[in-house]
C-alpha positions in Angstrom: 42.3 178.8 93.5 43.6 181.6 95.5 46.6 183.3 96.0 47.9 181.3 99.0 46.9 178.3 97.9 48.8 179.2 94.2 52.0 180.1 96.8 51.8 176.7 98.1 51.9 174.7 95.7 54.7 176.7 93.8 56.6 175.8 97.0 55.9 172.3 97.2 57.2 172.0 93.5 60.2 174.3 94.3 61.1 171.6 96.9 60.5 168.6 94.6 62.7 170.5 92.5 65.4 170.9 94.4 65.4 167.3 95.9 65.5 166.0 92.6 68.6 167.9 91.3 70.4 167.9 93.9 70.6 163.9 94.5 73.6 162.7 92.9 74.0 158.7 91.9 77.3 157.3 93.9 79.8 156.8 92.3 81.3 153.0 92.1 84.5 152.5 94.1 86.2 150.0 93.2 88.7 148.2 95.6 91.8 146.9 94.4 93.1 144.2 96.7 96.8 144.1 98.4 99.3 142.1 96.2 99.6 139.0 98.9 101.6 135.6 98.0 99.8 132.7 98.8 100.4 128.8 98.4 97.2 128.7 96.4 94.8 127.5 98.4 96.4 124.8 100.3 98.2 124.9 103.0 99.3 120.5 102.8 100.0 118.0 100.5 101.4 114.4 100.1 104.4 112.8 97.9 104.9 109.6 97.6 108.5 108.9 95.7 108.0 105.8 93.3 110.9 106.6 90.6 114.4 108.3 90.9 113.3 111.4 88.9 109.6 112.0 90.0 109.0 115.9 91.4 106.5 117.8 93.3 105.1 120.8 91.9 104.3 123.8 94.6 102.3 126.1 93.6 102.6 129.6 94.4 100.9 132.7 93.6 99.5 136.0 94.0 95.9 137.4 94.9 96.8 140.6 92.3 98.2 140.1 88.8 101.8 142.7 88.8 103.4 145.4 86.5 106.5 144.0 87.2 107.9 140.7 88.2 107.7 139.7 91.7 110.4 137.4 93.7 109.6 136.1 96.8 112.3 133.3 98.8 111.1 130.5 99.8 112.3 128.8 103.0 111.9 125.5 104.2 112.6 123.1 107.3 111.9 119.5 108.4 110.3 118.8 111.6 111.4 115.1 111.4 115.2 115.9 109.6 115.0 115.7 106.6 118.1 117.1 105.2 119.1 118.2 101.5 120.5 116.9 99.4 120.0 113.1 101.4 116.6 113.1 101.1 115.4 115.8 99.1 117.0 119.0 96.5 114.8 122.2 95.7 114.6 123.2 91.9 114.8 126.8 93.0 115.1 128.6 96.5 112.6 131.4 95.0 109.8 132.0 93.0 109.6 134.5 90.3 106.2 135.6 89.5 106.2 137.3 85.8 104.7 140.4 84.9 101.0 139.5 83.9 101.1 136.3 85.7 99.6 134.9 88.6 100.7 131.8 89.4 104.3 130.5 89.1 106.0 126.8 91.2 108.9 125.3 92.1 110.0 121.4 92.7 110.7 119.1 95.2 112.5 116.3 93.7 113.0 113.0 96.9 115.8 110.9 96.5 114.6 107.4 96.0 117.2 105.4 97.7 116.5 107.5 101.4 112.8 106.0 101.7 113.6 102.3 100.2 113.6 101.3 103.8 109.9 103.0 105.0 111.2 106.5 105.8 108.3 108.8 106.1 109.4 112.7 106.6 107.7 116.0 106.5 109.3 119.4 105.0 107.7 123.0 106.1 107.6 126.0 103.3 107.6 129.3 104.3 107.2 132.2 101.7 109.4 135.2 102.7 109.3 139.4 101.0 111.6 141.5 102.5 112.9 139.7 105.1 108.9 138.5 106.7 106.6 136.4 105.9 104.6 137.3 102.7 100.9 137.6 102.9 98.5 135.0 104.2 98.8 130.9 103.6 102.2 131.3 103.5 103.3 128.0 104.7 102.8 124.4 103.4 103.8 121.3 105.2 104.7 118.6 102.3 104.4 114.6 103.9 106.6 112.5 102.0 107.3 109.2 101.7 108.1 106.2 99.0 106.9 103.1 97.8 105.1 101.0 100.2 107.2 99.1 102.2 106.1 95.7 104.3 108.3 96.8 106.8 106.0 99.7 107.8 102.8 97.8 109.1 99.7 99.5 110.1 97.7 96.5 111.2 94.2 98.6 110.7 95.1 98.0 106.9 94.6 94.4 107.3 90.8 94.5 108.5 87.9 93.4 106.6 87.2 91.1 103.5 89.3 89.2 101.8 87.4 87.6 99.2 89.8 85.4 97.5 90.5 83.5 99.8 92.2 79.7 99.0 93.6 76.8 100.7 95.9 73.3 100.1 94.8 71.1 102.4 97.8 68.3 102.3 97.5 68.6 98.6 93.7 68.9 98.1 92.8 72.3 97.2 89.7 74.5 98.1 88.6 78.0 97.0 87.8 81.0 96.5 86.1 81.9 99.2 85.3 84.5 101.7 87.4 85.1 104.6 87.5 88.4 106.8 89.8 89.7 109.4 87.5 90.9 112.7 89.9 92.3 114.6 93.3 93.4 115.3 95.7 94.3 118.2 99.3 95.7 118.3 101.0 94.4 121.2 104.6 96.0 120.1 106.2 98.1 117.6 106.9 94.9 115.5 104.6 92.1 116.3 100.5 91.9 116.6 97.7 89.8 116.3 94.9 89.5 113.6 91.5 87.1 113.8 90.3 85.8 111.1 87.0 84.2 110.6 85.6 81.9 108.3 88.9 79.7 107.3 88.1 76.6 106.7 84.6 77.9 105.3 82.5 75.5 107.0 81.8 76.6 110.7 85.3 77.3 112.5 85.4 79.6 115.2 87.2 82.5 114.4 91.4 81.9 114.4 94.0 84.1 116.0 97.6 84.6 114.4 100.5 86.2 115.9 102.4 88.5 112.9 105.8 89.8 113.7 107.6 91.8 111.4 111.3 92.8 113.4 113.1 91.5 110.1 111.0 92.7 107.4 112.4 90.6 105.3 111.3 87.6 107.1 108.1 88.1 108.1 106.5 85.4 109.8 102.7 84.6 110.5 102.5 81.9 113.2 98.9 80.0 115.0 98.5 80.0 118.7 97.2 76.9 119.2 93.2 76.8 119.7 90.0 75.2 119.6 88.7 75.7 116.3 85.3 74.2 116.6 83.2 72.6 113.5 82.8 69.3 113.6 86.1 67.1 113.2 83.9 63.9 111.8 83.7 66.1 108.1 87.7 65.3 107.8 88.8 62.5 110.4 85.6 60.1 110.1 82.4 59.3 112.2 84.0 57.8 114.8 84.3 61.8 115.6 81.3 63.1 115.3 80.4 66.3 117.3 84.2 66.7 118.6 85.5 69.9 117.7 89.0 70.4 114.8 91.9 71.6 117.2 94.7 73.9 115.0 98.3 74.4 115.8 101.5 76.0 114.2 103.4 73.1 112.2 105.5 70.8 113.9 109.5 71.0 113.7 109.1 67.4 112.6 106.6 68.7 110.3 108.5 71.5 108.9 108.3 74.0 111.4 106.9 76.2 108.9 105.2 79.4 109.5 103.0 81.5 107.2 103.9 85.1 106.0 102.3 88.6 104.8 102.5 91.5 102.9 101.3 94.8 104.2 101.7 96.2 100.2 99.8 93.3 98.5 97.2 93.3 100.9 98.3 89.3 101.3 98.5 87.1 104.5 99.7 83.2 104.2 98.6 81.2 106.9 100.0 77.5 107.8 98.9 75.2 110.1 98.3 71.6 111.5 94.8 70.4 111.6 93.4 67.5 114.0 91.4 66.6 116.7 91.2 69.3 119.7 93.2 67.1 122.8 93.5 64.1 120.8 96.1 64.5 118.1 96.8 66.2 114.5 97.7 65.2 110.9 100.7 65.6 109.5 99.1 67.1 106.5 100.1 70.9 106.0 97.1 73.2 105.4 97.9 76.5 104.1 95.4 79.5 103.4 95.5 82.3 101.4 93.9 85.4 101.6 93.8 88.1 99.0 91.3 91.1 98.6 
């Protein structure tokens, strides 16, 4: 090998050399995050007030665990006017985070008596630090409510199968079967009308009721009078055959009764007056039942 040749390579491993000790591993930053107070996650939530001393636990925390304790104020408002102490109290207007801790709450206790009646309201936190709003997902809306009342109807709720279904028939009694409401309609904010098919259980065209519910206490299920279809000679004789039943709401000489439902039990109590479609009906009272 010659000289120059010799030079060379010395210089090629003077290079390698130098690359190699003059690379350097990084170094590992780590990245410590902003202390930030947060709802936890959630930014909504539901209460639904079944006893005098039931609470709501809201959660609030912090993405960084502190040296010290941490106290953040916690403000709230009601879009629909909810006031304190009527409807709701707070256990605490602020939230102390300990030293070491993440994660602290305070309560929302409802007062029982204000949503008896079907009152629904809505209360808006807001986590304030010095004077702004603290972090990120610092508010939470809190929907609240209490016990289900049959005054508060959402017709929807009535649709579909109600599988124990009964009936008295003037004394003679039929069931379980299957019943299911097809279809409803709201045609105010009190009253409506459901269609339930398959009463009788043997071939009726589907009924229509009226519900009204402007007393809630008195709320009334009444027939609008209609073909019903089938064939009237199963109840009323031969002499009938192929004429179609005809239903109507009860008589005042027959009672004037009128059927009734519950929006909580997921009940509806239907009464009618069964006979002969534009010849005449029985005085025999035939009430349904339909329960899920």
């Amino acid at each position: 090998m010659n000289k120059s040749i010799n030079k060379l390579v010395a210089f090629a491993l003077l290079l390698s050399f130098a690359a190699f000790t003059g690379c350097k591993k990084e170094d590992t930053i780590i990245t410590v995050p902003p202390l930030q107070a947060t709802f936890v996650g959630q930014s909504a939530g539901s209460y639904t007030i079944l006893a005098a001393n039931s609470s709501f636990a809201v959660r609030v925390g912090i993405t960084t665990v502190a040296t010290t304790d941490k106290t953040f104020t916690i403000s709230v408002s009601s879009p629909t006017g909810a006031a304190s102490p009527a409807q709701y109290t707070l256990s605490s207007s602020t939230v102390t985070i300990k030293a070491g801790s993440a994660i602290d709450s305070f309560l929302v206790r409802g007062n029982l008596a204000a949503y008896q009646a079907g009152r629904r309201d809505s209360l808006r936190f807001t986590i304030i630090e010095a004077g702004k709003e603290a972090g990120f997902n610092t508010t939470f809306t809190l929907a609240m409510r209490g016990p289900c009342f049959d005054g508060d109807v959402n017709l929807d709720e009535f649709l579909g199968v109600y599988a124990r279904t009964n009936e008295d028939f003037g004394g003679t009694l039929y069931g379980p079967y299957t019943t299911t409401v097809t279809k409803v309609q709201q045609t105010s904010a009190t009253t409506g009308t459901i269609t339930v098919a398959n009463i009788f259980d043997a071939g009726w065209t589907p009924l229509t009721f009226t519900l009204d519910w402007t007393n809630p206490n008195n709320r009334r299920a009444t027939l609008v009078t209609q073909n019903a279809g089938g064939n009237a000679a199963d109840v009323f004789g031969a002499g009938f055959a192929g004429q179609p039943f005809g239903v109507r709401a009860v008589s005042v000489a027959g009672g004037g009764l009128v059927g009734t439902f519950s929006i909580c039990n997921q009940r509806i109590v239907l009464v009618m007056q069964v006979g002969i479609f534009g010849v005449g009906y029985a005085p025999d009272i035939y009430q349904v039942t339909l329960r899920r």
